[in-house]
C-alpha positions in Angstrom: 35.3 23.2 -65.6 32.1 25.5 -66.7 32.4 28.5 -67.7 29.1 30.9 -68.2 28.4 34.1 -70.1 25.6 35.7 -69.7 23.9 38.7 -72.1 20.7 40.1 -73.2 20.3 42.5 -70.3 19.7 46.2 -70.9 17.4 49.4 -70.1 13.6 48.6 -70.3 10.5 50.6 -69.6 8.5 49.2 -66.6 5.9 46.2 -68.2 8.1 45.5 -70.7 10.4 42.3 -71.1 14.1 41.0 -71.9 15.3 37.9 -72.3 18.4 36.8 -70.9 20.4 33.8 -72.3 23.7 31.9 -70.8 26.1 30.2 -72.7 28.1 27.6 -71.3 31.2 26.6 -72.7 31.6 23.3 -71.4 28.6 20.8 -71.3 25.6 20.9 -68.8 24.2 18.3 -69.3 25.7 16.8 -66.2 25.0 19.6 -64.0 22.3 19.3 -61.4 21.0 22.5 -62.0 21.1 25.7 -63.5 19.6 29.1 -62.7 19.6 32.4 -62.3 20.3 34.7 -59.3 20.3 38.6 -58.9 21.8 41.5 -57.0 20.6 45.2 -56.6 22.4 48.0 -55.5 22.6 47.5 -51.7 21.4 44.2 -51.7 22.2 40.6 -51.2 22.1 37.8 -54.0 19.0 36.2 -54.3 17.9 33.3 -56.2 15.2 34.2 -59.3 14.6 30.8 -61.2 16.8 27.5 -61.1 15.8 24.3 -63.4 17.0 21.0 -62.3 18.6 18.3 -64.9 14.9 16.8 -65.5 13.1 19.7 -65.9 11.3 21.2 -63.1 11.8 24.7 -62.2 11.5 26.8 -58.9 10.6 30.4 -58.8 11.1 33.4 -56.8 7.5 34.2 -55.4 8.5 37.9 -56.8 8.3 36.5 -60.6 6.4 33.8 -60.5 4.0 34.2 -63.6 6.4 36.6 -65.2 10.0 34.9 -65.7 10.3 31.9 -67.3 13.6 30.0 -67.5 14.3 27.2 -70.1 16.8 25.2 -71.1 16.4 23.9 -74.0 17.5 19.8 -75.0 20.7 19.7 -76.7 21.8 23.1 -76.3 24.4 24.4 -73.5 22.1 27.7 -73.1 19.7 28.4 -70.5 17.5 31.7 -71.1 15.7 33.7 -68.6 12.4 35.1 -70.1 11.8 38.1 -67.9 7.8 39.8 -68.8 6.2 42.7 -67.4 8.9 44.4 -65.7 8.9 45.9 -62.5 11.4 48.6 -61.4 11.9 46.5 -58.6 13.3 43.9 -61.1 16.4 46.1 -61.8 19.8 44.3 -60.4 22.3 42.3 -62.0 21.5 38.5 -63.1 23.7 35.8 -62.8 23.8 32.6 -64.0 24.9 30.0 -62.1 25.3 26.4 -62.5 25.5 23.4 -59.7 27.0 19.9 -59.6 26.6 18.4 -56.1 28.0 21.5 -54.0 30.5 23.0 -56.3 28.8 26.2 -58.1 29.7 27.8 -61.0 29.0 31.7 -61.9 29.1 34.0 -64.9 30.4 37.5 -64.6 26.2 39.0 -64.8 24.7 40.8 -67.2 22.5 44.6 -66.2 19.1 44.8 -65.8 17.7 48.4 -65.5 14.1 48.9 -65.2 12.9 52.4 -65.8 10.3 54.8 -67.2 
């Protein structure tokens, strides 16, 4: 059983940045993947940035050049560096984390992007 926490979200002006980080409490290292997902008002769940056990990562094309998720060797975190902020980037993140077909979530942390 995983069980994920995220934090770091808050209110940002528009071109700034945030960095999200999610805490597991059990390992990850066996996970498949882990990533982030968000959800605005209104809106369905959509994927952001996931990073697979050996590395690679996969993008949204709406942040690609300005997020960047890590996850660094050794540590049962996974951060989301979010840059230039868009209004359009305000929803709630998720984290999420995969083994085969069974997912696990955190509860989201709150994004708000505004002047």
């Amino acid at each position: 059983q995983v069980q994920l926490v995220e934090s770091g979200g808050g209110l940002v002006q528009p071109g700034g940045s945030l960095r999200l980080s999610c805490a597991a409490s059990g390992s990850i290292f066996n996970m498949d993947a882990m990533g982030w997902y968000r959800q605005a008002p209104g809106k369905e769940r959509e994927l952001v940035a996931t990073i697979r056990s050996y590395g690679i990562a996969n993008y949204a094309d709406s942040v690609k050049g300005r997020f960047t998720i890590s996850r660094p060797y050794a540590q049962n975190t996974v951060y989301l560096q979010m840059n230039n902020l868009k209004p359009e980037d305000t929803a709630a993140y998720y984290c999420n984390a995969r083994y085969t077909n069974v997912h696990y979530w955190g509860t989201g942390t709150l994004v708000t992007v505004s002047a």
